[in-house]
C-alpha positions as CSV (number, residue, x, y, z in Angstrom):
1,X,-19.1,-12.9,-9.9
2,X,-15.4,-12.0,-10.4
3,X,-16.0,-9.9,-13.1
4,X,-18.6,-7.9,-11.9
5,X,-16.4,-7.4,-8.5
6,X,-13.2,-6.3,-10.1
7,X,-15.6,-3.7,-12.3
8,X,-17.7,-2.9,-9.3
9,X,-14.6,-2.0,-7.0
10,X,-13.0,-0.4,-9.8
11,X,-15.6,1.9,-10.4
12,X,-16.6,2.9,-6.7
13,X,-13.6,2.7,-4.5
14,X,-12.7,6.0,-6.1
15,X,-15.7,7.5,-5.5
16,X,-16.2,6.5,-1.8
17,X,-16.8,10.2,0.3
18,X,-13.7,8.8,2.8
19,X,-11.2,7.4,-0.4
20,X,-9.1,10.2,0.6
21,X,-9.7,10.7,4.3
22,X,-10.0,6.9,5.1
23,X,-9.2,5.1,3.0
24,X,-9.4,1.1,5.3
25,X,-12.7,2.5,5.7
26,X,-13.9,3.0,2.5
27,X,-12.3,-0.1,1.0
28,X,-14.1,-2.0,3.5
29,X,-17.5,-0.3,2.8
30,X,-16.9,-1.0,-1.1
31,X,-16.2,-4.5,-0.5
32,X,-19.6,-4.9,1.5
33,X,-21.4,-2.4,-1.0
34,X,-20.0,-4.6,-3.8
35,X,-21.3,-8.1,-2.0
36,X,-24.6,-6.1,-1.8
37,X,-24.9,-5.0,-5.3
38,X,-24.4,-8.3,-6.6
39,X,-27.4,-10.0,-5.3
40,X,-29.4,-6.8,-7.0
41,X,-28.0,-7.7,-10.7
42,X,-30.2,-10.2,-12.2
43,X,-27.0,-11.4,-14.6
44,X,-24.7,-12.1,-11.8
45,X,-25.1,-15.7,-10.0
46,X,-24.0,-15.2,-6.8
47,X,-26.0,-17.7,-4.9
48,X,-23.6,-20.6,-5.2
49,X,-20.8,-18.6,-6.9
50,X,-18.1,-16.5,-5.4
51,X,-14.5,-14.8,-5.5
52,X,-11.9,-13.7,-3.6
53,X,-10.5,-10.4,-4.4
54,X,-7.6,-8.2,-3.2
55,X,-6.8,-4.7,-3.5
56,X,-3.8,-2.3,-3.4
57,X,-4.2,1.7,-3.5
58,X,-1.0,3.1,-3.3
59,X,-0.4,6.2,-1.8
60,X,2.6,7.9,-1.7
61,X,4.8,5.4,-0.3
62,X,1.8,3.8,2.0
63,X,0.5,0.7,0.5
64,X,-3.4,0.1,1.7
65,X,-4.5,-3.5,1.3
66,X,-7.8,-5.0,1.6
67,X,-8.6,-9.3,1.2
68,X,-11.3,-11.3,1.5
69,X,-10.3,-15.1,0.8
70,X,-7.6,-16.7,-0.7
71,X,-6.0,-14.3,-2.7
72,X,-2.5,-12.7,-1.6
73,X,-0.4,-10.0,-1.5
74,X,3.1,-10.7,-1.7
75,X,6.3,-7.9,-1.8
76,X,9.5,-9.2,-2.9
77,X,12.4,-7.0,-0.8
78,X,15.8,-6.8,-1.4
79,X,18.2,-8.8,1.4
80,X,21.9,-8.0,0.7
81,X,22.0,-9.6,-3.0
82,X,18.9,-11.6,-2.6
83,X,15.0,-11.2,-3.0
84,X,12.8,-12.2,-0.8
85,X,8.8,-12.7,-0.8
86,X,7.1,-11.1,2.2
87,X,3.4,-11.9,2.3
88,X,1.4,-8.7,2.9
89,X,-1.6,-10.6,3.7
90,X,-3.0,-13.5,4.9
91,X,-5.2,-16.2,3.2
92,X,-8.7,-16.5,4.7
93,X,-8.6,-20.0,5.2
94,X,-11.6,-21.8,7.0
95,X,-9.3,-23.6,9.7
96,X,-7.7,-20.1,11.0
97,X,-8.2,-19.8,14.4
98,X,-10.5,-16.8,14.2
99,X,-12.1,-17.5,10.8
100,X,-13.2,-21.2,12.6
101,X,-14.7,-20.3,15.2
102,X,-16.7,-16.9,13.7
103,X,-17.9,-20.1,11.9
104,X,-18.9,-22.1,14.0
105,X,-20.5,-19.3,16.1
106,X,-22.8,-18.6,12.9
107,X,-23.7,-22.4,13.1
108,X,-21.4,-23.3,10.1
109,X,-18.5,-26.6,10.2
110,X,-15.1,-26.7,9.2
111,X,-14.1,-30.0,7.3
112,X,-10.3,-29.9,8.1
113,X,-7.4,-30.3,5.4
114,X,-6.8,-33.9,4.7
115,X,-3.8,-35.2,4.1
116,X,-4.4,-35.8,0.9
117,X,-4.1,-32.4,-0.6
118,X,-7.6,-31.0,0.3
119,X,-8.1,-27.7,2.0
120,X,-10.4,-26.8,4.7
121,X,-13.5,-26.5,4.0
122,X,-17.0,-24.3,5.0
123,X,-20.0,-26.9,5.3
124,X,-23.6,-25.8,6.4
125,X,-24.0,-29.2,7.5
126,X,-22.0,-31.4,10.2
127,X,-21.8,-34.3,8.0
128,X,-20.0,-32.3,5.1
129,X,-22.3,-32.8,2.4
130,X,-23.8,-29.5,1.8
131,X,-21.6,-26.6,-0.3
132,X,-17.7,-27.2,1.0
133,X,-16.4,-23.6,0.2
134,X,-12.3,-23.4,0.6
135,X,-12.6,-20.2,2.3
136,X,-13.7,-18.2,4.9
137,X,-14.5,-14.9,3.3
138,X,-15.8,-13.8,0.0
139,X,-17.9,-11.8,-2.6
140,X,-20.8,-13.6,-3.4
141,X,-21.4,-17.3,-2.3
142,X,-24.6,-16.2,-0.5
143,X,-25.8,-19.9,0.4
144,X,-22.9,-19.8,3.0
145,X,-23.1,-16.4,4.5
146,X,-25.8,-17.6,7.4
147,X,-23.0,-20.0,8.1
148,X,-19.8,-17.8,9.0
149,X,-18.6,-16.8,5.3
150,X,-18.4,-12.7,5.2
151,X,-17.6,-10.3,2.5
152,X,-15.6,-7.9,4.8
153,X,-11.8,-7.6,4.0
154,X,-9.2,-7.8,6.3
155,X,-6.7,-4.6,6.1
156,X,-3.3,-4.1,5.9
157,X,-0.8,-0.8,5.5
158,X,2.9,-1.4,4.4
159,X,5.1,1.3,4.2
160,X,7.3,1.3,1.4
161,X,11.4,1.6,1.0
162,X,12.5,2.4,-2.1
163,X,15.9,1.2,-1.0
164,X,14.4,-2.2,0.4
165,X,10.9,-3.1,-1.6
166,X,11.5,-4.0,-5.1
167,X,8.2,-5.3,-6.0
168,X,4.6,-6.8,-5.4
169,X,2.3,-9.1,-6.7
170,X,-1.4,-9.8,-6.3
171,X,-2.7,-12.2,-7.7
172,X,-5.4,-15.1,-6.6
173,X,-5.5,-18.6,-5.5
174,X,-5.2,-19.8,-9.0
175,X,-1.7,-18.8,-8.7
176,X,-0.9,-19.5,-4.6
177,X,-3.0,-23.2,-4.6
178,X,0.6,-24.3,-7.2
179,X,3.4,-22.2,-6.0
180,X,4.5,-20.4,-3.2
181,X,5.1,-16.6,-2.6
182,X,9.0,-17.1,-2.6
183,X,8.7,-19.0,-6.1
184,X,6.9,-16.1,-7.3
185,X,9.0,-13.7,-6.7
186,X,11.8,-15.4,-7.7
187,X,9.7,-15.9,-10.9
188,X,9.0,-12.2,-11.3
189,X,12.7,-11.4,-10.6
């Protein structure tokens, strides 16, 4: 599923009629196009299987963001002599406020985070036995999209200072679920 959404945006966004005149518009058709698609290629299991995906265009000095799930966008800025990691956007996380209850409107249950390390999680059933997705949006994982779990990104613009912004990362949960966005940019510094 991962694969064929990185290709899948990769080869499309671009193409969108409104890439250049609008552009939150067109990544957030892509990203439904993309979910789409997916169930239409017999290779790609996207039934029980998923991703997160985020994506930066770049324009000029306007960064255009689009997330769905847990993956991040973090930009490390310059503070007097120091770095420091500004998250650009913001993990779609089952127990958010306004991921929950779109949710639980849809009939869906959020198992809450445990003390014990585990994150909230998207259930179809109230006794938490059935799926247990760690997040609220994504491409693909069609068994939970009757229960709350949409494809649509969430958008964000930045505008960037060349004498403040240094650099950014993307990157996905495989990387935020061990460190933090400040230990990554200090890592990438």
């Amino acid at each position: 599923v991962s694969q064929f959404a990185m290709e899948y945006i990769r080869d499309n966004l671009h193409k969108h009629p409104s890439f250049s005149s609008d552009l939150p518009a067109a990544l957030k058709t892509t990203f439904l196009a993309c979910d789409l698609a997916m169930t239409k290629d017999p290779t790609v299991r996207c039934k029980h299987s998923g991703t997160t995906a985020v994506v930066a265009v770049l324009v000029d000095k306007t960064l255009t963001l689009a997330s769905a799930g847990d993956s991040r966008a973090v930009l490390a800025t310059k503070k007097g002599s120091k770095i420091i990691a500004k998250d650009l956007t913001v993990d779609h996380n089952p127990d958010v406020p306004e991921e929950m209850a779109r949710i639980q409107a849809a009939g869906g249950f959020v198992k809450p985070a445990t003390s014990d390390g585990f994150s909230a999680r998207v259930y179809l059933n109230p006794e938490f036995t059935q799926v247990g997705l760690a997040m609220a949006r994504s491409l693909g994982d069609h068994c939970v999209k009757n229960a709350g779990v949409v494809a649509e990104p969430t958008i964000e613009r930045y505008s960037l200072d060349d004498a403040r912004d240094a650099f950014f990362i993307l990157a996905s949960d495989g990387i935020w679920e061990f460190i933090s966005s400040e230990f990554a940019v200090e890592l990438a510094a």
